[in-house]
C-alpha positions in Angstrom: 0.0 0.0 0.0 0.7 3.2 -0.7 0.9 5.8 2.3 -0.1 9.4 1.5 1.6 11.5 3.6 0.2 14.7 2.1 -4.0 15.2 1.8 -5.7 17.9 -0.6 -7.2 19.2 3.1 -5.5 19.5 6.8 -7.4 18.2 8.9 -8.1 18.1 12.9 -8.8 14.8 14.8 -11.3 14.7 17.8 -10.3 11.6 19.7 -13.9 11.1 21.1 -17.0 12.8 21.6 -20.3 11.5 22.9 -23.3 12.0 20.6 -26.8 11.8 22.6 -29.1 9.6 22.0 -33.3 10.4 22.4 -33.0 7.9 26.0 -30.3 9.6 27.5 -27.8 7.7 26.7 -24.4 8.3 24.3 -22.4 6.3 22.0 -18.5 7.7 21.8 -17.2 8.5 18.6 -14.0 9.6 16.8 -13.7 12.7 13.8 -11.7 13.3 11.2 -12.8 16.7 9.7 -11.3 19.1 7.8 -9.7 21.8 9.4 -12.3 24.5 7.5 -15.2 22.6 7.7 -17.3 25.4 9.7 -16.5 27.6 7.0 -17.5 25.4 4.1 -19.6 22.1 5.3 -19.0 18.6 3.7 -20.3 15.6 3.8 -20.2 12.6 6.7 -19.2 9.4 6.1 -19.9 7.3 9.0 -18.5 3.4 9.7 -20.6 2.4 13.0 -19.2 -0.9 14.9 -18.4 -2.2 18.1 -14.9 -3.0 17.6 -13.2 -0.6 20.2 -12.2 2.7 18.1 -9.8 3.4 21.1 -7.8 0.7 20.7 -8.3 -2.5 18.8 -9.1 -0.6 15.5 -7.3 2.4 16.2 -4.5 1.7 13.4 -6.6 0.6 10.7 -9.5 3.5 11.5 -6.5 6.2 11.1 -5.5 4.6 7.5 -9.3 5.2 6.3 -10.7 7.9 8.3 -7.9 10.3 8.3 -7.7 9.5 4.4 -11.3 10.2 3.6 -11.5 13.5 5.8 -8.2 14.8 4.0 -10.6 14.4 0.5 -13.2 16.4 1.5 -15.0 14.1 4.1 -16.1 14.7 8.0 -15.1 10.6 8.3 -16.5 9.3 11.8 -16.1 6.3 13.6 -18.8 5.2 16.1 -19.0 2.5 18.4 -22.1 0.9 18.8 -23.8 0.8 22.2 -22.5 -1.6 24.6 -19.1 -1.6 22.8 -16.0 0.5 23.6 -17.0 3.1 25.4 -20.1 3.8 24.6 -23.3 3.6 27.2 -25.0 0.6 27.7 -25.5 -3.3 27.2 -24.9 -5.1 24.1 -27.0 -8.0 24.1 -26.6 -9.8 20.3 -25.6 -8.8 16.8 -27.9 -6.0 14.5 -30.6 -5.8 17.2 -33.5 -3.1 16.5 -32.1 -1.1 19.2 -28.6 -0.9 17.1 -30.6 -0.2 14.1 -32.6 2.7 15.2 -29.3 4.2 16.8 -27.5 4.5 13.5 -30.3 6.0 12.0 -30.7 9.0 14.6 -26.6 9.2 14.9 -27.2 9.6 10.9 -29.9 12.5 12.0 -27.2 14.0 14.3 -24.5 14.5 12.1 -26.7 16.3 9.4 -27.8 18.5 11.8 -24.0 19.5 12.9 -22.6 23.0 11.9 -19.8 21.5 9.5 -21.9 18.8 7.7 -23.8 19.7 4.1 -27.1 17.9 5.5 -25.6 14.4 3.4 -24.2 11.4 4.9 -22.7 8.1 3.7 -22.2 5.1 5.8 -19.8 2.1 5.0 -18.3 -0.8 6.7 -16.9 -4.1 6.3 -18.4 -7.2 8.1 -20.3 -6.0 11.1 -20.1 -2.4 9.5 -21.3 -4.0 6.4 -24.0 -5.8 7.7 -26.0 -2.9 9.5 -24.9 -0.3 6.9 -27.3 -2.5 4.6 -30.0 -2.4 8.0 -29.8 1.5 8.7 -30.1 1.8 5.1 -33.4 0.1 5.3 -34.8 2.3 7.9 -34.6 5.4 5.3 -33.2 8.0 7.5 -33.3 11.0 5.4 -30.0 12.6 5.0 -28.8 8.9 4.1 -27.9 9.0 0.3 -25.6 6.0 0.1 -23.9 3.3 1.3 -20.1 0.8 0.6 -21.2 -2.4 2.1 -18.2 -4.8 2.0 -17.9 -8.1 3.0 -21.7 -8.8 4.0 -25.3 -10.2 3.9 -28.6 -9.4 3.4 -29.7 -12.5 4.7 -28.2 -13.6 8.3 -29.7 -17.3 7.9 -28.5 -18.1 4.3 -25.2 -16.5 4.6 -23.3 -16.0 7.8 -21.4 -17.9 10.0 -24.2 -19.8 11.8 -25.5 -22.0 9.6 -24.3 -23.0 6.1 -27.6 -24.6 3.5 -29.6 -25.2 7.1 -26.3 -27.4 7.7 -24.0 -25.9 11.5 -20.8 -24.3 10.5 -18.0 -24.3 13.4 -17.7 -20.7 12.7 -21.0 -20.5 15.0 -18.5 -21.1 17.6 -15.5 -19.4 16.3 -16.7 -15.8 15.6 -19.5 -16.5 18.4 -17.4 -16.6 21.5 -14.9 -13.9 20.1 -18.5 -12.0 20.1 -18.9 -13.3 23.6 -15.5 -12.3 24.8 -15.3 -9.0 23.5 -18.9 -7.8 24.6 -17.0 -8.6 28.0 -14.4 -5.7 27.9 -14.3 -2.7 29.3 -14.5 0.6 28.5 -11.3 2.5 28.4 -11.1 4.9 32.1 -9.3 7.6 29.9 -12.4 8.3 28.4 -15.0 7.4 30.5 -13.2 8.6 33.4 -13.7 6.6 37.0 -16.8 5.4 36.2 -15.3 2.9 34.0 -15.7 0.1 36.7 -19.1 0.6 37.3 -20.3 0.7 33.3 -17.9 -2.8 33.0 -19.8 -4.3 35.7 -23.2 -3.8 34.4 -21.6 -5.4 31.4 -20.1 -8.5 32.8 -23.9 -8.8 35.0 -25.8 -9.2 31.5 -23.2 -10.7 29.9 -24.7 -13.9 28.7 -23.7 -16.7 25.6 -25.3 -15.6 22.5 -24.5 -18.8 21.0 -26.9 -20.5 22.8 -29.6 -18.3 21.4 -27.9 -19.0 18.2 -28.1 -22.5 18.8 -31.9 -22.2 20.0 -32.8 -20.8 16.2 -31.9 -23.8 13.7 -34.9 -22.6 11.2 -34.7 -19.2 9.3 -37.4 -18.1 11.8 -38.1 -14.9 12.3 -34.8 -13.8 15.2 -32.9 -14.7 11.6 -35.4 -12.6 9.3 -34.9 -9.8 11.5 -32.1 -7.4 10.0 -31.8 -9.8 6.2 -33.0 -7.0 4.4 -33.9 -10.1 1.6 -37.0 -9.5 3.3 -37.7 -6.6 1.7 -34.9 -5.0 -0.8 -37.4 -2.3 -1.6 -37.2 -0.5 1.8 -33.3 0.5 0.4 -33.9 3.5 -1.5 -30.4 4.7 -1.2 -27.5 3.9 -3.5 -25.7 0.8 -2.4 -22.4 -0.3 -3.6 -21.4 -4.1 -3.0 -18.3 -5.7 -2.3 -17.2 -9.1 -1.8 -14.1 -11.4 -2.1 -14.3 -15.0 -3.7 -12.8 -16.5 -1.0 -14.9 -14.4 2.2 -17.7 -16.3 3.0 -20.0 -13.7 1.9 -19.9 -13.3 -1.7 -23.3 -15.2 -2.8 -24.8 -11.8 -1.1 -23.4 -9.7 -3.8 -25.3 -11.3 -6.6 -28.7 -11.2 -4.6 -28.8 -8.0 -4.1 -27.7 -7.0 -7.5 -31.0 -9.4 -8.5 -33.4 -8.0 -5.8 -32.3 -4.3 -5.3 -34.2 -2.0 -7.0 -32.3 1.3 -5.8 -28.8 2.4 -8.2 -26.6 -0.2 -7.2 -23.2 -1.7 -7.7 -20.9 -5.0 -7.4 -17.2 -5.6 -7.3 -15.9 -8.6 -6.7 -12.3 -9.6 -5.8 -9.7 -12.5 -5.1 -10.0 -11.2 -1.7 -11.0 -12.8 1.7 -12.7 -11.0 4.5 -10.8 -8.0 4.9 -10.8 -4.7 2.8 -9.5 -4.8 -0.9 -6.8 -2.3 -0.4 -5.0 -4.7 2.4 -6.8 -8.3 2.2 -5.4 -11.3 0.7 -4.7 -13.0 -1.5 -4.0 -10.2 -3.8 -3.9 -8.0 -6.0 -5.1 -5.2 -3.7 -7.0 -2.1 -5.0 -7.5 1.7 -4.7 -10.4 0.8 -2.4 -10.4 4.3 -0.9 -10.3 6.4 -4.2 -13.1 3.8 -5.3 -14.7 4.8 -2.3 -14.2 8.7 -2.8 -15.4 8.1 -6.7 -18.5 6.9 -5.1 -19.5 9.6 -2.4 -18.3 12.4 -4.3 -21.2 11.3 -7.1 -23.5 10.8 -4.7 -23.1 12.6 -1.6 -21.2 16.0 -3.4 -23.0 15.8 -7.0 -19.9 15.4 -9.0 -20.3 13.5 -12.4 -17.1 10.6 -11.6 -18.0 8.0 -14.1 -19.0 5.4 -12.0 -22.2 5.1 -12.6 -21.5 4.6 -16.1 -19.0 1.3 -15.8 -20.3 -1.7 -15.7 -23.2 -2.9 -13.0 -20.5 -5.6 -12.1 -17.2 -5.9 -11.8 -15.2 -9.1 -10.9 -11.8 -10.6 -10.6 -11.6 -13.2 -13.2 -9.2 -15.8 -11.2 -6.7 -17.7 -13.1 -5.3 -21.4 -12.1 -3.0 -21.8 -9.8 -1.4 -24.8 -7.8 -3.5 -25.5 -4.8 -1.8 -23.5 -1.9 -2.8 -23.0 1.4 -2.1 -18.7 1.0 -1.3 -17.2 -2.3 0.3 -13.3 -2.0 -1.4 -12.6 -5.3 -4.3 -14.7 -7.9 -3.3 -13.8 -11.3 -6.2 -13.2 -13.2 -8.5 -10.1 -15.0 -11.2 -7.9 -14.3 -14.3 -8.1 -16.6 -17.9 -6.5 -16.5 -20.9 -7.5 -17.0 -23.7 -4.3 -18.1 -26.7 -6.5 -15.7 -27.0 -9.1 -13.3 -28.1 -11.7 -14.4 -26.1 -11.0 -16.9 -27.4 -12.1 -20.4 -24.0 -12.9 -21.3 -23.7 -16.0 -18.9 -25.3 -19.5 -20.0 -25.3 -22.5 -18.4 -23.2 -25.4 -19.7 -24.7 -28.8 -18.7 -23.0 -32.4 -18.0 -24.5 -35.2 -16.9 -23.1 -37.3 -14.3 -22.3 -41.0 -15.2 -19.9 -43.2 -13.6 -16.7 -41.9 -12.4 -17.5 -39.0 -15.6 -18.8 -35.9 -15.7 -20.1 -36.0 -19.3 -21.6 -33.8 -22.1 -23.9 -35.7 -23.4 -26.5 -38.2 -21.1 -29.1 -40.9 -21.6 -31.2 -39.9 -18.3 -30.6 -43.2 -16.9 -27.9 -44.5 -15.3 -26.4 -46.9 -12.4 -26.9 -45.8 -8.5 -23.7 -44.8 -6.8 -23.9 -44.4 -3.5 -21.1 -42.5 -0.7 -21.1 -42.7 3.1 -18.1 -40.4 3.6 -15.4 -40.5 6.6 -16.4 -37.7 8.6 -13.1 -35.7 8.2 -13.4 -35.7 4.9 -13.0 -31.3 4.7 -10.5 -31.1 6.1 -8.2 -30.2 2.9 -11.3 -27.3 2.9 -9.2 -24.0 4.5 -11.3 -22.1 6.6 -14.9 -21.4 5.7 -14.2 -17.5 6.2 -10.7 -16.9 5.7 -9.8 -13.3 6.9 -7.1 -12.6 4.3 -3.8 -12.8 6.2 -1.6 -14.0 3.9 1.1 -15.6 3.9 0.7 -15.0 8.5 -1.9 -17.3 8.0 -2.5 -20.4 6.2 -6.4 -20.5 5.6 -7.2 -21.8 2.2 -8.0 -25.0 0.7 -5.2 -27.2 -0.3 -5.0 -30.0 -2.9 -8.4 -31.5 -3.1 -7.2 -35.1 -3.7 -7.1 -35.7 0.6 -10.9 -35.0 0.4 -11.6 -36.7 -3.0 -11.0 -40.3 -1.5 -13.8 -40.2 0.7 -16.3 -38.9 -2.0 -17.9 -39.5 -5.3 -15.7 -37.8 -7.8 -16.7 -37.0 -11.5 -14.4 -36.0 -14.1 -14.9 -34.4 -17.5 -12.3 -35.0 -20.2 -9.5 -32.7 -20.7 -10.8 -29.3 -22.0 -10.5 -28.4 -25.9 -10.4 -24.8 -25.1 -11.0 -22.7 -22.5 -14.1 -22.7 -19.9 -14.9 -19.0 -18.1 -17.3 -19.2 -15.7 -18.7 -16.4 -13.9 -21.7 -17.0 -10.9 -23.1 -20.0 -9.5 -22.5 -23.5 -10.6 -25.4 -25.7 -9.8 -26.0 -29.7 -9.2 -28.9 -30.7 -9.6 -29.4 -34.2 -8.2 -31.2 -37.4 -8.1 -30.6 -39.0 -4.8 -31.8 -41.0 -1.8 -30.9 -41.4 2.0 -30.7 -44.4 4.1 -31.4 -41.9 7.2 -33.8 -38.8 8.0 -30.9 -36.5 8.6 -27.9 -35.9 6.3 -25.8 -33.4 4.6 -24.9 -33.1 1.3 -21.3 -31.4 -0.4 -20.7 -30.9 -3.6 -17.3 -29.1 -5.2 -16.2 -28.0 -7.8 -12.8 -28.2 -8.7 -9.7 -27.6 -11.3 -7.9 -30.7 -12.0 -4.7 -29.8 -13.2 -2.2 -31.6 -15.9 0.1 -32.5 -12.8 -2.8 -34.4 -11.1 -3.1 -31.6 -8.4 -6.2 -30.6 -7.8 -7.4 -27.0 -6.6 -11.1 -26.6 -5.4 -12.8 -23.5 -7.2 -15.8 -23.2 -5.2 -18.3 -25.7 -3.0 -21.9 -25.7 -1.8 -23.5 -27.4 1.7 -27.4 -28.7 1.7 -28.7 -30.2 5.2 -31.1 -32.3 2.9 -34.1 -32.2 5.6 -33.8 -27.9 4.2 -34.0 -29.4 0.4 -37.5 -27.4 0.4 -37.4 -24.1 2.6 -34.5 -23.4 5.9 -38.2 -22.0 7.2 -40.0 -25.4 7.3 -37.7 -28.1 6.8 -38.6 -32.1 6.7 -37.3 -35.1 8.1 -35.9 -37.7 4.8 -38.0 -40.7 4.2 -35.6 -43.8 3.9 -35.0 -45.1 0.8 -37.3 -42.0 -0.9 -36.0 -41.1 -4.5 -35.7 -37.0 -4.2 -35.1 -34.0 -6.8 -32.5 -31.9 -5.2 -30.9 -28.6 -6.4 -28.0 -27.2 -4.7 -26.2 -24.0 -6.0 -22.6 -23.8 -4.8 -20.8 -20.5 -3.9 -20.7 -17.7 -6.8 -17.4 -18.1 -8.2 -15.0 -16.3 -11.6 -12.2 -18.8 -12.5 -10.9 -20.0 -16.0 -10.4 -23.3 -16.7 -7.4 -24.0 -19.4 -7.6 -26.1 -22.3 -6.4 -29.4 -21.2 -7.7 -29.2 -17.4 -10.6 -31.5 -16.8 -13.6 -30.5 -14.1 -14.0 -32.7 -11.3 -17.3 -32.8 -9.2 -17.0 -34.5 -6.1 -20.1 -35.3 -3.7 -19.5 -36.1 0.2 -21.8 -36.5 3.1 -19.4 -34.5 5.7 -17.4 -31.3 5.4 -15.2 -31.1 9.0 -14.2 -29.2 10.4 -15.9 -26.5 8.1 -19.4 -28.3 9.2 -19.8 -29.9 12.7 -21.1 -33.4 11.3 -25.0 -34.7 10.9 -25.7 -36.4 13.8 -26.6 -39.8 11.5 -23.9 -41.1 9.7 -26.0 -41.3 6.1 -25.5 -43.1 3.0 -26.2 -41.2 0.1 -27.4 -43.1 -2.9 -26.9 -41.1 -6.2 -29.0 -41.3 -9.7 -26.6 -40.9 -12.5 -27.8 -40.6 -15.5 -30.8 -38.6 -14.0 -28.2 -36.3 -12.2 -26.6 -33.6 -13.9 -24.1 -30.6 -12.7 -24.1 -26.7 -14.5 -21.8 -24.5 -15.1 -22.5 -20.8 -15.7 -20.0 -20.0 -19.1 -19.1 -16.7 -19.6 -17.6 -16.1 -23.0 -14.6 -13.7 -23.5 -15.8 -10.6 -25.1 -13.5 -7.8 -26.9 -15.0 -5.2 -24.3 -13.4 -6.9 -21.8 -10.3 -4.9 -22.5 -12.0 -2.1 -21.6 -12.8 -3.0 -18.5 -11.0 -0.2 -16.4 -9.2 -1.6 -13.6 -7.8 0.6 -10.3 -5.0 2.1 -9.2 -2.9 1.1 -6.3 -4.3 1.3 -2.9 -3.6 4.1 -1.1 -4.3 5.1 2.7 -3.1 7.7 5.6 0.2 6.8 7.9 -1.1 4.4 10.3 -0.9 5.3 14.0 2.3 4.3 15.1 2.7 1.3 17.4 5.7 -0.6 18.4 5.5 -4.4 18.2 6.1 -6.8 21.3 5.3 -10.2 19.5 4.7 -10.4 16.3 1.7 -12.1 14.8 1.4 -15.8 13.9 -1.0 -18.1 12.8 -0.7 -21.9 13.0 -2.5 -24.8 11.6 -1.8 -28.5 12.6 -3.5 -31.9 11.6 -2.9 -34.8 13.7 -4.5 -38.3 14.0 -4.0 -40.6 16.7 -3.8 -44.2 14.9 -4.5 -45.6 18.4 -8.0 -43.9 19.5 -8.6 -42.6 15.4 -9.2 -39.3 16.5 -8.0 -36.6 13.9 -7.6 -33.0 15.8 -7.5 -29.7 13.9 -5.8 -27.1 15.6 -5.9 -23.8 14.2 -4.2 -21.0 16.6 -4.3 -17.2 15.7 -2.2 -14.9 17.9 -2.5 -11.8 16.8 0.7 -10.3 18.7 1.7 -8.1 21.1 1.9 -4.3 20.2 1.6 -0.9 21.9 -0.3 2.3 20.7 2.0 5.2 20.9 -1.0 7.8 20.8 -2.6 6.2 24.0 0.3 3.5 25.5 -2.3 0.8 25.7 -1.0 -2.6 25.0 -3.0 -5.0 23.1 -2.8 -8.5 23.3 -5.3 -11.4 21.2 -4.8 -14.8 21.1 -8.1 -17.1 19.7 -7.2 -21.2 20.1 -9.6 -23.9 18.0 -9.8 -27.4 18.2 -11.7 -29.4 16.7 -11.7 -33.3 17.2 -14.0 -36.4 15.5 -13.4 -40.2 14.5 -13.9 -41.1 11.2 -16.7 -43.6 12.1 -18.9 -41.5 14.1 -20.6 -38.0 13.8 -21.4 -38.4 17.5 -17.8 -38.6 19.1 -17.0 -34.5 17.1 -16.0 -32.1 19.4 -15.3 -28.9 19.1 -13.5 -26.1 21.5 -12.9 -22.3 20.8 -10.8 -20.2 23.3 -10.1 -16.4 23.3 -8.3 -14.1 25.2 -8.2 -10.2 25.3 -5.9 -8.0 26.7 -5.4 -4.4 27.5 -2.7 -2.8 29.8 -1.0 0.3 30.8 0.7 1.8 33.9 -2.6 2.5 35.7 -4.6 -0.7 33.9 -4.5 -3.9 33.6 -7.6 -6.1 32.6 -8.1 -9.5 30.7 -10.7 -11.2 29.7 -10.7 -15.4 29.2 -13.0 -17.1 27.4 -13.8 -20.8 26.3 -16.9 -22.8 24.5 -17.1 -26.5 23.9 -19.7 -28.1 21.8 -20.9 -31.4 21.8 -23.6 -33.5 20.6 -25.9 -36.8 20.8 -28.5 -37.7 18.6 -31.2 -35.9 20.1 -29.4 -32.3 21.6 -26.4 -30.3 21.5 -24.5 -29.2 24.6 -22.5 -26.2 24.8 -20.4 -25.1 27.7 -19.5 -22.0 28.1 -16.5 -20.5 31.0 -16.0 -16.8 31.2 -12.9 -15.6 33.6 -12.1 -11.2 33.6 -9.2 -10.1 35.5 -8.9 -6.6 36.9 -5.2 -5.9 37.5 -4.3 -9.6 37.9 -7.2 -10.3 40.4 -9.9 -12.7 39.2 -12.8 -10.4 39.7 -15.5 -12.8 37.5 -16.2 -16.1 36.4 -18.9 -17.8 35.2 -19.9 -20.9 33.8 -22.9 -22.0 31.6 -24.4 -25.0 30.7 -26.9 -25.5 27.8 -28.3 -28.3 26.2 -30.6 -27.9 23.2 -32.7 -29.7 21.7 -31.5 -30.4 17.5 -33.9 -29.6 15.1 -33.3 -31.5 11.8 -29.8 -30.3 12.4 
C-alpha cells in the first residue's frame, strides 16, 4: 500500500466525543474533519461498529478515516452501544435497538454546523452488515452506502449455519463476540466510572451462541435485520463488495438481483478484509473507489461510475493448490446487468466416475457414506485474508476426493470461463432422515493436483425451505438442487472438471448427527456450469490504481503475529484433531500507550466412524494494559452432541489488574432440530 503523507485538506482529529441519544444515553465517537469545515460544510461518512475505536481498531481507522477526511470528508467512527466506550449493554448482533441508533446518529450528524445535511455510511463485516440495515430504515440525509464483505440474509449467509447445515464458525466468531462484549471501556475516556459501566456489562453478559443455537430454522430472530426481506425499503445507493474467497460473496449477486435502488458490485480475489489490504492479492485503490462513489452521490460530481459496468469481478486464473497465495493472477471483466445475459449455463451429466456432455437420463446408483473428516483439505470457511501470517485456504483436493464421489470431464479443448453459481442438480436418496450433502467443484490440473474452485453445503431435511424443513424418508427417491458459492475462474484447455459429492465437510461443518448413506441417480443427475464467453470489451474494463491510505498510528510491536494450523490423528483412538491458533501479537499504541494483546485457540476433534464422538473447542483471550490498567478477559466454549441435543459449555474468567474479579460458567443443552 501506498501511504499518503500529504492530503488535498488539513485536517483536525477529535479523539472522542459522545453524541446523545433520544434515551439519555451516548455512544463515543471519533472525527476526522477538515480543518475549514465550519466555513465550508462537507459531507459525513460514518462506519458504526463495536470493535473498540480506542484501541483495537485504532490503526486501521487512522488509515481510512484520516484519508477520507483529507478528501473532502467529515469521516466518523462510532462504536455501537455496549461496545468500547459507549453507554450501555450489548446483548446480540444487528438488534432493533442498534438499528434505530444509526439512524438517529445519521440524523445528528446532518444536523452538525460543518456537515452539508448528506451522509454516507460504509463498513466491512459488522459495519457491512447494518450499513445495509440503517439503510433500510430510510433515515433522510442517508444517500448511500459501501457495504463490504456482508449479507442481506443472516440465515442463508453467515457464519451460523451454512444450506440449514451448522458451520463451526457459530462457535469461532460466536465466543470472540462473547468475549469482547466482555471488555471494558477505556477509564481515559469514561473517566472513573469505568468500573461501574464494566460491571453492568459482565452482570448481562450472557452466551449468545446459545440463542444461536436455540434458532436452527430461518425463523423470524434470523429474518430480523436480512434485508432479503424486503430489498425495496433501500432507496439509497448501495455499492457491493465481496471477495471470492470471504464467505460472503453469494450476497453480492442477490442483491444485484433484488435491489431496486442504483446499485453496484465488485468482486475480488479477496478474503474478509478490505480490498486495499486483504489477501490474497492484487489489492485495490479501495479508498479512491470509495471517494469516486460519495463524491457522485453525496457532493453531486459527475465521476463515471455510474456509467461502468453494473459488475465488476476478478476473473481468477489457475493456480497450484496452496494454502495462501500473495497474489491470484487473473483479469477484471464487466458485466452491463446481473443476471447477466452474457452468462449460460453449460450442462453435464453425471455417469460413472464421468462428468459427461452428453447423457441418456438413466444411469447406475452410486452411493457414498463419507469419513467424517473428509474437509479437512477445505481451508477455513471464512478466511480473513492474512496472507502468507496465515494459512487458511483450501489445499489440494485429492485428501478430500478419496472419501467422496468424484466426477471428471475429459480434458478441455479450449478454455471454460465461468462467472456466478454452478449448480447440481441431483437425483438421490438417504438411508437416514438427517444428512448433509457437499458438492465441489474443482480444477484438475495436468500434474494431477487438484485446486477446489468453489463448494456448496445442503442439510437435505432444508431441500425445500430453511423456514420449514422435513425429516428424509428412507430409501425415498428426491429431486434436489444445490447451487454452490458464486465463483469467476478460468479453466485452461487441457484441465478437466472434477465434481466431487460427500456427506461430511469437517471441520468447516460440525457433522450430521446420522452417519447417512447417500445413494446417487446418475444418468438422471446432472451438474451446470455458468460459461461466460470472453468478449473484446473486456479490455475495456477499467481496472484501479494502487491502494492508497493515511500513515497508520504508530505502534511498536512486542510479538509479532502468527498463525498456525496442525492436523494430527491418533492411529490408536482414530481421533483426527485440527488445531488452528491465531495470535494476533503483542503491540503498543503510541498515541494512547495501551498494549493490546489477542490470542483465539480452536480445536476441533472427531473419528472417522462417528458423527457423535465431534467435538469442538474455541478459546479467546483479550488483553489491555497500561501503567494505571490492567484487565483481561478469558473465554472458552465447547460443543458437543448426541443424537437428540447439542451441549455447549461456556466459562468466562475477567481479571482486573491480575485479580480474578468474574467467572462464570454456563451449561446448555438444546434440543436439535433436523440439524
Amino acid at each position: 500500500m501506498r501511504v499518503v503523507e500529504k492530503l488535498p485538506h488539513s485536517i483536525r482529529v477529535v479523539e472522542n466525543i459522545f453524541i446523545p441519544l433520544k434515551d439519555g444515553s451516548r455512544v463515543a465517537a471519533k472525527l476526522w474533519i477538515p480543518e475549514d469545515a465550519e466555513k465550508n460544510p462537507v459531507p459525513a461518512v460514518m462506519e458504526y461498529v463495536p470493535y473498540r475505536k480506542r484501541d483495537f481498531t485504532a490503526r486501521r481507522d487512522q488509515q481510512t478515516h484520516a484519508y477520507l477526511a483529507g478528501h473532502g470528508y467529515a469521516a466518523i467512527r462510532v462504536d455501537c452501544r455496549g461496545g468500547g466506550d459507549s453507554d450501555g449493554i450489548m446483548h446480540d448482533e444487528y438488534l432493533k435497538q442498534e438499528l434505530e441508533d444509526g439512524a438517529e446518529v445519521i440524523g445528528w450528524l446532518a444536523g452538525q454546523s460543518w456537515c452539508s445535511g448528506k451522509v454516507g455510511m460504509f463498513g466491512g463485516s459488522w459495519g457491512g452488515f447494518n450499513s445495509l440495515q440503517v439503510a433500510a430504515l430510510r433515515p433522510p440525509a442517508l444517500k448511500a452506502i459501501v457495504t463490504v464483505v456482508s449479507t442481506d440474509d443472516r440465515y442463508a449467509d453467515d457464519m451460523h449455519y451454512m444450506g440449514g447445515a451448522v458451520l463451526n464458525d457459530i462457535l469461532s466468531w460466536g465466543q470472540q463476540f462473547f468475549a469482547q462484549r466482555a471488555r471494558p471501556p477505556d477509564p481515559a475516556i469514561v473517566g472513573e466510572r469505568w468500573r461501574e459501566l464494566w460491571q453492568q456489562r459482565l452482570a448481562a453478559v450472557e452466551p449468545q451462541i446459545a440463542t444461536w443455537f436455540s434458532h436452527q430454522r430461518r425463523d423470524a430472530f434470523w429474518k430480523h435485520g436480512s434485508v432479503c426481506e424486503d430489498y425495496a425499503a433501500i432507496q439509497c445507493a448501495v455499492y457491493a463488495i465481496g471477495g471470492w474467497v470471504d464467505g460472503y460473496s453469494n450476497a453480492v449477486f442477490r442483491m444485484l438481483k433484488g435491489l431496486v435502488c442504483p446499485k453496484k458490485a465488485l468482486l475480488g480475489p479477496w478474503g474478509h478484509g478490505r480490498p486495499h489490504f486483504a489477501y490474497p492479492g492484487p489489492t485495490i485503490g479501495y479508498l479512491q473507489e470509495q471517494l469516486r462513489w460519495w463524491d457522485h452521490w453525496l457532493k453531486g460530481r459527475d465521476t463515471g461510475i455510474m456509467k461502468e459496468p453494473m459488475v465488476k469481478a476478478w476473473m481468477q486464473e489457475t493456480v497450484p493448490p496452496k494454502s495462501f497465495y500473495d497474489v491470484r493472477p487473473g483479469r477484471w471483466v464487466g458485466e452491463p446487468s446481473w443476471p447477466s445475459p452474457n452468462i449460460k449455463d453449460r450442462a453435464y451429466t453425471l455417469t460413472p466416475g464421468v462428468l459427461a456432455e452428453t447423457g441418456s437420463g438413466t444411469g447406475p446408483v452410486l452411493s457414498i457414506r463419507s469419513p467424517e473428516t473428509v474437509g479437512v483439505a477445505g481451508g477455513e470457511w471464512c478466511p480473513f485474508g492474512l496472507g502468507g501470517v496465515g494459512p487458511e485456504l483450501p489445499l489440494d483436493q485429492r485428501m478430500d476426493d478419496g472419501g467422496s464421489l468424484v466426477f471428471d470431464s475429459a480434458p478441455l479443448g479450449e478454455k471454460l470461463e465461468i462467472l456466478g453459481a454452478p449448480v447440481a442438480e441431483l437425483t438421490l436418496a438417504s438411508d437416514k432422515p438427517r444428512a448433509n450433502l457437499i458438492v465441489r467443484l474443482s480444477d484438475v490440473r495436468p500434474d494431477g493436483t487438484v485446486l477446489r474452485v468453489t463448494y456448496g453445503v445442503l442439510n437435505l431435511t432444508h431441500r425445500e425451505s430453511h423456514e420449514f424443513p422435513t425429516a428424509l424418508e428412507p430409501g425415498k427417491s428426491y429431486k434436489v438442487r444445490l447451487p454452490l458459492n458464486e465463483v469467476g475462474h478460468v479453466f485452461p484447455a487441457g484441465h478437466r472438471l472434477r465434481v466431487a459429492i460427500s456427506t461430511a465437510y469437517w471441520p468447516i461443518l460440525f457433522p450430521s448427527p446420522d452417519a447417512a448413506t447417500l445413494s446417487i441417480a446418475t444418468g438422471a443427475s446432472r451438474f451446470l456450469v455458468p460459461r461466460r464467453p470472453s468478449r473484446p470489451e473486456d479490455a475495456t474494463v477499467l481496472g484501479f490504481g494502487e491502494a492508497e491510505g493515511a500513515p497508520l498510528l504508530p505502534a511498536e510491536t512486542l510479538r509479532p503475529a502468527e498463525v498456525v494450523r496442525k492436523l494430527t490423528r491418533d492411529v490408536g483412538s482414530g481421533v483426527v484433531e485440527y488445531a488452528i491458533r491465531r495470535d494476533d501479537g503483542r503491540f503498543k499504541l503510541a498515541h494512547s500507550g495501551t498494549i493490546l494483546e489477542t490470542v483465539k485457540a480452536n480445536i476441533y476433534r472427531v473419528r472417522d466412524d462417528d458423527p457423535l464422538s465431534a467435538e469442538s473447542t474455541v478459546t479467546v483471550s483479550y488483553r489491555m494494559e497500561r501503567e494505571d490498567w490492567n484487565v483481561e478477559v478469558r473465554s472458552a466454549v465447547t460443543l458437543t452432541g448426541d443424537a437428540s441435543h447439542f451441549r455447549l459449555v461456556t466459562d468466562l474468567d475477567v481479571f482486573d489488574g491480575g485479580q480474578r474479579v468474574h467467572s462464570r460458567t454456563w451449561d446448555h443443552r438444546i434440543e436439535r432440530d433436523l440439524v
